[in-house]
C-alpha positions, 0 to 999 in steps of 0.5 A: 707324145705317145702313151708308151714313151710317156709311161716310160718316161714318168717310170724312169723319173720315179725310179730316179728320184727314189735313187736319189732319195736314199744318197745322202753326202755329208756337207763339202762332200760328193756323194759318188759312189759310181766314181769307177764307173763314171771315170770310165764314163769320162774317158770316153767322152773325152775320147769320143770329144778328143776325135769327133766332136772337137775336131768338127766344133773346129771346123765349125768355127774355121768356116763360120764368121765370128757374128754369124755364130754369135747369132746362133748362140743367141737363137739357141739361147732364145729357144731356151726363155720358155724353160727359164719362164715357166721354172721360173714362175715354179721357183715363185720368181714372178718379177723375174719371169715377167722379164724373161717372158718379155725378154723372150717375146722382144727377141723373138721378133725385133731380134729376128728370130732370137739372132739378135739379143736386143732385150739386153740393151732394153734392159731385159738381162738373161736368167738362166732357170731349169727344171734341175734348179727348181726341184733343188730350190723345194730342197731336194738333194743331188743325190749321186753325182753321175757322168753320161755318155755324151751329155757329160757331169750330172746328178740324180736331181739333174737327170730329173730336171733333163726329163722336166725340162723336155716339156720346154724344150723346142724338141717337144714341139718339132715334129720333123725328126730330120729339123730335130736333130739337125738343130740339136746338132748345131747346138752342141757344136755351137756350145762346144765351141763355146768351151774352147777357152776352157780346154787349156785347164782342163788339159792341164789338170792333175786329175781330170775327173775331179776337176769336172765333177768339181766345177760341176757339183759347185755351179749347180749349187750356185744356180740353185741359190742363185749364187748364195748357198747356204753355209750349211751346204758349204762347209756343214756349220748353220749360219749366224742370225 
């Protein structure tokens, strides 16, 4: 990475976290204080999602059978391990980084390339660990909830982890920029597609917005205590010894 988009990127984190620093919401509560901004925000993501990218996840899924896109899924999940690794070695998750590094080296071979997931069936179950979980495990705040264009629900504390994990990322080693994009783009038509069962809800919801930014503030919380947040968290009343 050149000097200039280092820089840049560091200077982004810091003005980031300072943000986030000064945004604190009581327990049970969202703290959203761009919520007019982010609705607006969500609108056209929904528009652009409504007339260009779920019409083409459709076609992808039309034209392309069921075990070949199951492989994708796979190979993408695959390229995600060295993240999960490494965050979770930062998290002090030894054991279950040493799974995941074997996990990662079985299918990256005897999987052809991560297409097939045989470290399942070898007993190497899939974590999922970034850099937004690992700041949050020091016990770092969301901070704001925010919704960006394109990439959808985030935080303070998330829009930081997106910086981290670049550096584990398979966009950081690819230097052609043409195989870059291309791969991010099969990428998020793969995980699009992904979704589908969950446009049903979605549509029918009263409120759109606060069903995103719901789902999306209480998944994070879980992945952070890995599915056991605290009651303090939920409900603002410390927990009996």
């Amino acid at each position: 990475m050149k000097p200039l988009q280092l820089a840049a990127r560091l200077a982004l984190v810091a003005a980031v976290t300072l943000l986030g620093a000064c945004a604190h919401a009581p327990p049970g509560e969202p703290n959203d204080p761009l919520e007019p901004m982010n609705r607006a925000v969500l609108r056209f993501n929904l528009a652009a999602d409504r007339y260009v990218l779920r019409p083409v996840a459709k076609g992808y899924e039309a034209v392309t059978p069921a075990p070949v896109r199951k492989g994708v899924t796979n190979f993408f999940r695959n390229l995600q391990e060295p993240r999960t690794v490494v965050n979770g070695l930062l998290q002090g998750k030894v054991k279950q980084a040493a799974s995941d590094t074997g996990r990662f080296l079985l299918n990256s071979t005897a999987g052809f390339a991560g297409f097939v997931d045989v470290a399942t069936d070898a007993g190497l179950p899939r974590h999922d660990e970034d850099f937004g979980q690992t700041i949050g495990y020091y016990g770092v705040g969301d901070g704001w909830y925010l919704m960006l264009p394109f990439l959808g629900p985030s935080s303070n504390r998330d829009l930081i982890g997106r910086g981290g994990d670049y550096f584990t990322g398979y966009g950081y080693y690819v230097d052609e920029p043409e195989v870059n994009y291309t791969a991010q783009a099969i990428d998020v038509i793969d995980s699009r597609v992904r979704l589908f069962p969950a446009d049903p809800l979605l549509e029918e919801a009263l409120d759109k917005y606060i069903l995103v930014r719901t789902a999306y503030l209480q998944q994070r919380l879980n992945k952070v205590y890995d599915g056991a947040p605290p009651a303090r968290l939920l409900y603002g009343v410390e927990e009996e010894e």
